[in-house]
Wavefront OBJ file of the C-alpha trace (Angstrom):
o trace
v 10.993 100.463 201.336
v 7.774 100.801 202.964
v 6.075 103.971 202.718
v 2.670 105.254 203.844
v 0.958 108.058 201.780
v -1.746 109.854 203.809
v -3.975 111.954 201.787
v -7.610 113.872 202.095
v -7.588 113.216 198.186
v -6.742 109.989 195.621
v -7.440 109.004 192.381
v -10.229 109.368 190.487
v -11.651 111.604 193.692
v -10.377 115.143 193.948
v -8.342 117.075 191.507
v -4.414 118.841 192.177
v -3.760 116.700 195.091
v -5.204 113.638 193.838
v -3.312 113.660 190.569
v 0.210 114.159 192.033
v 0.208 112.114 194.618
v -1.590 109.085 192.363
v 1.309 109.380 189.405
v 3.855 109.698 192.011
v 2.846 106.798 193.717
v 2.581 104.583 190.581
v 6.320 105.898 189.864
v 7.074 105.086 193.087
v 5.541 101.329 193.078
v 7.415 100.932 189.690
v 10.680 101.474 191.848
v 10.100 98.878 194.253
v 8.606 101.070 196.781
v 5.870 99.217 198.722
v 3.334 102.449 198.982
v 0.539 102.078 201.213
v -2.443 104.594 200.264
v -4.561 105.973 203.281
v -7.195 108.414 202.189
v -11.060 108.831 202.968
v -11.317 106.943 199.462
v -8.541 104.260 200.116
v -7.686 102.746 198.051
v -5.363 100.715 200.539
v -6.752 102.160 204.261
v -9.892 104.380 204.368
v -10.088 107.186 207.041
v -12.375 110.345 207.465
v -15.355 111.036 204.738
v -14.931 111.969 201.669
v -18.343 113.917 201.579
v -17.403 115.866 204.888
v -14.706 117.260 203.045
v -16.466 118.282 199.728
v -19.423 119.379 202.297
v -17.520 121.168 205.138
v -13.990 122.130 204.540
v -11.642 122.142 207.249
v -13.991 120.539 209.293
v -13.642 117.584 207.262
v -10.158 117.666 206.838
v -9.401 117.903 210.442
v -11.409 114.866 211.095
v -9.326 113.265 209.084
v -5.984 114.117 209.942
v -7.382 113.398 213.350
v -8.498 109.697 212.646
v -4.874 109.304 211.048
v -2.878 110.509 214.214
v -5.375 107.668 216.166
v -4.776 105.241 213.649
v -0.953 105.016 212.856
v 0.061 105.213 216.564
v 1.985 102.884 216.209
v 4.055 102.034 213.263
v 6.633 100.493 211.295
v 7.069 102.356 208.306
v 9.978 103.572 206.572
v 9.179 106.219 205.647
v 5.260 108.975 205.512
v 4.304 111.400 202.860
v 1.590 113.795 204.076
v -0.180 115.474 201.830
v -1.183 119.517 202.966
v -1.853 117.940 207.112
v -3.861 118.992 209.611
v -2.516 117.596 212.528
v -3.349 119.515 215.494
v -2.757 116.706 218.096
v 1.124 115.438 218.782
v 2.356 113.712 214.864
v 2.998 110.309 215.083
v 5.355 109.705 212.468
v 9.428 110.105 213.291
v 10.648 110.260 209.114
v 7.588 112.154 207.663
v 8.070 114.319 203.989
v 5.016 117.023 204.013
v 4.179 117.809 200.819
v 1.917 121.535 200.244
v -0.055 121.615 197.214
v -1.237 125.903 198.697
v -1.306 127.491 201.732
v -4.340 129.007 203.094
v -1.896 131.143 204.287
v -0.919 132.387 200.102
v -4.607 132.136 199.685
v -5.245 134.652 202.776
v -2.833 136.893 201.672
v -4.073 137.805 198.276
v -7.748 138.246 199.587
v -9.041 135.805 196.672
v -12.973 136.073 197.362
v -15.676 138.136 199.048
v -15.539 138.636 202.820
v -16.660 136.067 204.236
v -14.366 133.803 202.285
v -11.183 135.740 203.309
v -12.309 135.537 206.483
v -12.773 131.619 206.614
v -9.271 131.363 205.294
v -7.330 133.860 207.392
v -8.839 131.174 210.304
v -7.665 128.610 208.400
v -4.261 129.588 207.799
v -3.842 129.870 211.690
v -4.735 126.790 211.696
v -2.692 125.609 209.216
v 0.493 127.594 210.761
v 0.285 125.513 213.829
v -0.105 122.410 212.562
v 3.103 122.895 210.277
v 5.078 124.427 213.238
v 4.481 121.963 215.408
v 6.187 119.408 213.349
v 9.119 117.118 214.373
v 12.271 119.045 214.000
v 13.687 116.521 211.220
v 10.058 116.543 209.188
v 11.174 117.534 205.621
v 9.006 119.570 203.574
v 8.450 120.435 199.829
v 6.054 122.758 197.543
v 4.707 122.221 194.187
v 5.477 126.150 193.805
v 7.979 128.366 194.640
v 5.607 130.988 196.243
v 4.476 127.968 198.393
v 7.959 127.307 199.083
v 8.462 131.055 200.046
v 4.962 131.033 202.003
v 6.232 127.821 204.013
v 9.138 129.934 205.138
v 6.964 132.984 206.137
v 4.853 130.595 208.051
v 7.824 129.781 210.323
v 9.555 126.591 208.660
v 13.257 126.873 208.431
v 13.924 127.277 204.472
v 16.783 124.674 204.426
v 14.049 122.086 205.230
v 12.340 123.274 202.186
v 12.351 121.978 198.606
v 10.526 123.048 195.625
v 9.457 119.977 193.055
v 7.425 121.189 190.481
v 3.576 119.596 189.756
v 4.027 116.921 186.484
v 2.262 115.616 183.591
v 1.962 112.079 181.635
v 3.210 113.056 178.486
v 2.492 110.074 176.799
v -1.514 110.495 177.987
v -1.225 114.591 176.821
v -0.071 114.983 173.660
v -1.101 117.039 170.604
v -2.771 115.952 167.688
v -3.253 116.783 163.868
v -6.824 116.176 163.944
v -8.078 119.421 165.626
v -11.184 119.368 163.499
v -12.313 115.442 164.331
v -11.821 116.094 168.078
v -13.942 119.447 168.154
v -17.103 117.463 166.834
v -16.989 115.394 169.677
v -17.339 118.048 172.165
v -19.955 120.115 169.811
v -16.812 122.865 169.194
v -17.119 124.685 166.285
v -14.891 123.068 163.931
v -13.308 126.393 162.409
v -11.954 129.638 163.793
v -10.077 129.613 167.157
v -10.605 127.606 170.276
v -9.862 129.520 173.794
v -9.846 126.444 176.439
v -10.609 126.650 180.170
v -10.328 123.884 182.482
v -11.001 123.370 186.162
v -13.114 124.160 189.138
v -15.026 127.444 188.696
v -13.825 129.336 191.527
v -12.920 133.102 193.069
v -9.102 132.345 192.737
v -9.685 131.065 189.471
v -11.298 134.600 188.690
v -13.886 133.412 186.090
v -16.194 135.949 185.876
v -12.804 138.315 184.761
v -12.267 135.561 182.171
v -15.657 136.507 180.459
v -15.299 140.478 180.585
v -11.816 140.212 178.753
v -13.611 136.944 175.918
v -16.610 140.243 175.722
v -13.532 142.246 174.604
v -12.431 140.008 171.726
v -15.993 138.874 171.019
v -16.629 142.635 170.198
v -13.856 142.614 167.245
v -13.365 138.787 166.203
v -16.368 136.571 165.846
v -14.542 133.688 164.889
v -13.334 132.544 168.597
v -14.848 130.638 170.617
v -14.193 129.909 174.480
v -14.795 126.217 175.698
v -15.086 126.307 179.638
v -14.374 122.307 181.165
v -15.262 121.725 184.543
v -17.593 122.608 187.818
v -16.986 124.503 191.017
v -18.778 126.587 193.299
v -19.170 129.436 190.644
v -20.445 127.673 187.627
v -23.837 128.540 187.714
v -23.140 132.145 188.281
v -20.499 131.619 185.900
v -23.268 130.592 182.832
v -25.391 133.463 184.665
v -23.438 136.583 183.937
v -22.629 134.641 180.232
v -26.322 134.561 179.469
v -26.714 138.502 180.442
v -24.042 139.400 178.683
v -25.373 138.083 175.575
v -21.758 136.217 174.645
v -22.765 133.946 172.022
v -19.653 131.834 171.681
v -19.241 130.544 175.085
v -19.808 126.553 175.247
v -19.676 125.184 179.151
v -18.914 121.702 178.754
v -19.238 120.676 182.522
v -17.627 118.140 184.091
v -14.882 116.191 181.840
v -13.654 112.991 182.026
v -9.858 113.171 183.127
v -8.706 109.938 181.142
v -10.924 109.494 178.326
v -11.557 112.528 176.937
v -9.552 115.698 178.376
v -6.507 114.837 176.055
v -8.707 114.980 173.145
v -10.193 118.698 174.954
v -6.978 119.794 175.361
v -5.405 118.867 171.828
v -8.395 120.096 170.082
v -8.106 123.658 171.481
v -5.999 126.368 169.606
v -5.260 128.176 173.534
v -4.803 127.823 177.152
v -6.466 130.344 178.837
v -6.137 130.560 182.607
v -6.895 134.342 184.824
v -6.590 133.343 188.180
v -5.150 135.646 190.855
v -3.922 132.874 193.072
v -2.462 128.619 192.535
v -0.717 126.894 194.090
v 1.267 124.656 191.942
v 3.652 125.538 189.812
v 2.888 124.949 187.067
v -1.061 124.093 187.827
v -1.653 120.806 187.119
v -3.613 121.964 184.087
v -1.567 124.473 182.804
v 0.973 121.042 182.696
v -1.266 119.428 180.645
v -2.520 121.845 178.162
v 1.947 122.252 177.794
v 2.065 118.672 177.037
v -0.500 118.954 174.652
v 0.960 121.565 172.448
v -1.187 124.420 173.171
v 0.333 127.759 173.507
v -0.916 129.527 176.800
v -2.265 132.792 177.838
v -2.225 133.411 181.317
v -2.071 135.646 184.103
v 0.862 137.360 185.228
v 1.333 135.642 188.848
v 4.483 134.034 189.839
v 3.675 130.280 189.654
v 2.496 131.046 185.857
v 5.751 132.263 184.977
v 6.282 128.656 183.320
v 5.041 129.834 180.293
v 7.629 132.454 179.812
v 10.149 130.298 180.967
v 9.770 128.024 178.616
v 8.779 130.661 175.848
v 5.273 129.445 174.923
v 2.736 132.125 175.329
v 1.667 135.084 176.922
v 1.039 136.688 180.230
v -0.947 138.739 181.081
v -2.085 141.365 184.081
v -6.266 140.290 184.577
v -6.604 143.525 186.863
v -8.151 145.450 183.682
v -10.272 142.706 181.978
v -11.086 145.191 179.658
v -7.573 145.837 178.461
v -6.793 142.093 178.891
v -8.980 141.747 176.151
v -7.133 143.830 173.448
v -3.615 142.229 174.789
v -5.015 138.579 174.239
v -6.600 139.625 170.883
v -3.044 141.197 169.816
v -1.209 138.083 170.502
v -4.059 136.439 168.305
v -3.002 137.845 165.618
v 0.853 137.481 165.993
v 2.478 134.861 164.536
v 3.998 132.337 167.088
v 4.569 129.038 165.497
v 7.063 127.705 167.978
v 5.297 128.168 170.745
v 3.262 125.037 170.843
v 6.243 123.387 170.366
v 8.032 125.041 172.983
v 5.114 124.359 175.056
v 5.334 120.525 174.333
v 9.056 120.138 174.516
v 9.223 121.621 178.167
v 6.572 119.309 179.525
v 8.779 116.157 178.266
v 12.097 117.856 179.357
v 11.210 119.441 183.007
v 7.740 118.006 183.775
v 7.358 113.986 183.319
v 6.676 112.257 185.930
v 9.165 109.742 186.184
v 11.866 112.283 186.536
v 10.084 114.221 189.248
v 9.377 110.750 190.872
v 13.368 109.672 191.560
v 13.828 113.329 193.643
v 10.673 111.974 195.883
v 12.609 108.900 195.938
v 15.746 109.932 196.714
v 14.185 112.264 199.723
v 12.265 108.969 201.099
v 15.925 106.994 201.064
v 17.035 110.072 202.846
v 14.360 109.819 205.353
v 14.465 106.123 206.219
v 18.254 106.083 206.486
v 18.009 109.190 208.757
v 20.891 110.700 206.447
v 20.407 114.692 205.127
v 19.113 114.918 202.044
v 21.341 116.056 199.554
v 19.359 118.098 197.399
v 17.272 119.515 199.714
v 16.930 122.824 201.786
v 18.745 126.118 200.388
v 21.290 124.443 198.184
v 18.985 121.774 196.180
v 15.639 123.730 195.626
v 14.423 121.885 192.410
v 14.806 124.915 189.970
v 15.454 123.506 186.765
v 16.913 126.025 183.957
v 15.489 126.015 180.841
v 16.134 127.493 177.097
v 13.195 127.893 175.016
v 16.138 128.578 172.211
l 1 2 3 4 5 6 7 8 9 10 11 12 13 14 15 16 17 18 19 20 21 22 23 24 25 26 27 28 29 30 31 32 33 34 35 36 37 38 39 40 41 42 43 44 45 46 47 48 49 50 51 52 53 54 55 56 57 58 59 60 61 62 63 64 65 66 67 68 69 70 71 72 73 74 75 76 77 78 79 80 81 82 83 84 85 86 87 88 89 90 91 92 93 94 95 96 97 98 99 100 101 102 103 104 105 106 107 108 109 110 111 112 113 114 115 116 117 118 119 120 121 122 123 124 125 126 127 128 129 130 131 132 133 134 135 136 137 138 139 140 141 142 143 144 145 146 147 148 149 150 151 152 153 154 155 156 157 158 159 160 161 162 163 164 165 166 167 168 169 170 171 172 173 174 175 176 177 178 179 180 181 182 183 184 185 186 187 188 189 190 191 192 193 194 195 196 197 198 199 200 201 202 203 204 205 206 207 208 209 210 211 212 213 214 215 216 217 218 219 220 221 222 223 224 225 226 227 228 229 230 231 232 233 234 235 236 237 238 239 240 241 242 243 244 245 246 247 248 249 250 251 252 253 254 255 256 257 258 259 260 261 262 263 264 265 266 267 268 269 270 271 272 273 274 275 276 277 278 279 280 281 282 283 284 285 286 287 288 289 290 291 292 293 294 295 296 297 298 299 300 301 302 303 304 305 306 307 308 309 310 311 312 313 314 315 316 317 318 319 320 321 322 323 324 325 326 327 328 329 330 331 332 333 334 335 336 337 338 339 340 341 342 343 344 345 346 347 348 349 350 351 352 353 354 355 356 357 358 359 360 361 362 363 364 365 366 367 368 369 370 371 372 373 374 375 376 377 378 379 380 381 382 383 384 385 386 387 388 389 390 391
């Protein structure tokens, strides 16, 4: 089958987006699948600028989605997976699967950010709602989430059109470890007392500045923890800012990460997951997947697409609203005694979350798609929930 994969995102440039569709693909290619990759980065076609996006948002993705409608006019492909489009002029492709990693219209809705910020996304998500209305009447859709399933529908897509496929994780690249203490001297980590572990992009959703005024709360009764924060964003300078005047002492910002060579070591090194924001859009996040893989029991907050880690029975959530009170709920469950949980944790990620099961239900859509046949497990009756028993 011949398949075209548009994306504003790819492997090793970008983050959620790029990750999915890049293990996908590689599950896909392992298939027999002949993917073609078309993304300002390539790696097969190159279209629109990478740097316009980082630089100027919508802008840049709508130049790209743009340049894609010009470009693939005409053509012969089985089958197109578009990742979050922006197509505002007519869609080119007859058997196209849309895949939404968020909504700006979720994003809207919970007011994540100042002003200005909601502002820029409640234009956005009109945006975005006519572009995904105006698709062919056979385009298939899924979400990483089920709130972005459930916002696709209140955007105006008809639910049986709908499925939800989780986000996944390598299992065999995130994995935990029995050498906790060797690990933590590579990343200057305190070798004893307890490791709280942050990863990803520093911004308002991800609600970092609440993630230091509940650590202040522990900090203020337990010395012996120590919160690692991994990665950049718009907010890390404040972020290392407001740490400074608050005096918190053991807060390490380790930056930017490398994803392959040393975040599995990060991640299996750390004691906890911690993760406060108010809005994602995958479900699980891509890094909540990974510290699960890794055997680290999570504390998170208590919004639906974090619900994973009661599901599978391996932490705690928790309401962020009060970071004060946060605090004292994240330093009771410090001193509970939970040691299944990073088991649990683990156990899920191989069971529900690998990518080469979450791989054949792409598959099977695609075969749907180029055969012009409905697909099965789509729609209402085949949304991708998968039961689990922590027990």
């Amino acid at each position: 089958m011949k398949l075209l994969v548009c994306t504003t995102e790819y492997f090793p440039h970008g983050a959620g987006i790029a990750n999915v569709v890049y293990n996908i693909v590689e599950q896909l290619t392992g298939r027999g699948f002949e993917c073609t990759v078309c993304s300002p980065t390539g790696p097969d076609i190159r279209l629109g600028s990478w740097p316009l996006i980082e630089k100027a948002g919508v802008i840049g993705l709508l130049n790209y989605w743009y340049q894609v409608s010009r470009h693939f006019k005409d053509n012969d492909y089985d089958a197109v997976w578009l990742q979050n489009p922006f197509i505002v002029t007519k869609n080119p492709f007859a058997r196209c699967l849309v895949t939404m990693h968020s909504t700006y219209y979720g994003s809207s809705a919970q007011g994540v950010g100042d002003l200005h910020i909601h502002i820029y996304e409640s234009v956005v998500a009109r945006i975005e709602r006519s572009c995904l209305t105006r698709m062919p009447p056979n385009t298939l859709f899924t979400g990483v989430g089920q709130p972005v399933r459930e916002e696709l529908e209140r955007i105006g897509v008809a639910g049986d059109r709908i499925t939800y496929i989780p986000n996944g994780v390598d299992v065999r690249h995130f994995r935990p470890s029995p050498d906790k203490k060797v690990l933590r001297k590579r990343f200057g980590i305190p070798a004893d007392g307890t490791v709280l572990l942050s990863v990803g992009r520093l911004t308002p959703a991800k609600r970092p500045f609440t993630m230091l005024e509940a650590f202040s709360q522990i900090g203020k009764k337990r010395r012996d923890v120590t919160l690692c924060i991994a990665g950049g964003g718009e907010l890390l300078e404040a972020t290392r800012d407001l740490a400074q005047r608050m005096g918190l002492k053991n807060v390490l910002f380790l930056g930017h990460v490398d994803h392959d060579r040393d975040l599995p070591d990060l991640y299996a090194c750390a004691d906890y997951y911690i993760m406060t924001s108010q809005y994602e859009g995958g479900m699980p996040p891509l890094t909540l997947a990974e510290a699960m893989a890794s055997g680290v029991p999570c504390i998170v907050s208590d919004i639906p697409n974090l619900g994973v880690v009661n599901e599978a029975g391996c932490g705690r959530t928790i309401s962020f609203d009060d970071a004060a009170r946060a605090g004292d709920e994240i330093l009771r469950y410090l001193d509970e005694e939970h040691p299944d949980h990073g088991a649990n944790a683990r156990r899920y990620a191989e069971e529900v979350l690998n990518w080469d099961a979450l791989s054949a239900r792409y598959a099977r859509i695609f075969e749907c798609l180029a055969h012009e046949i409905p697909d099965p497990g789509g729609g209402r009756t085949g949304t991708g929930i998968v039961s689990y028993n922590a027990d």
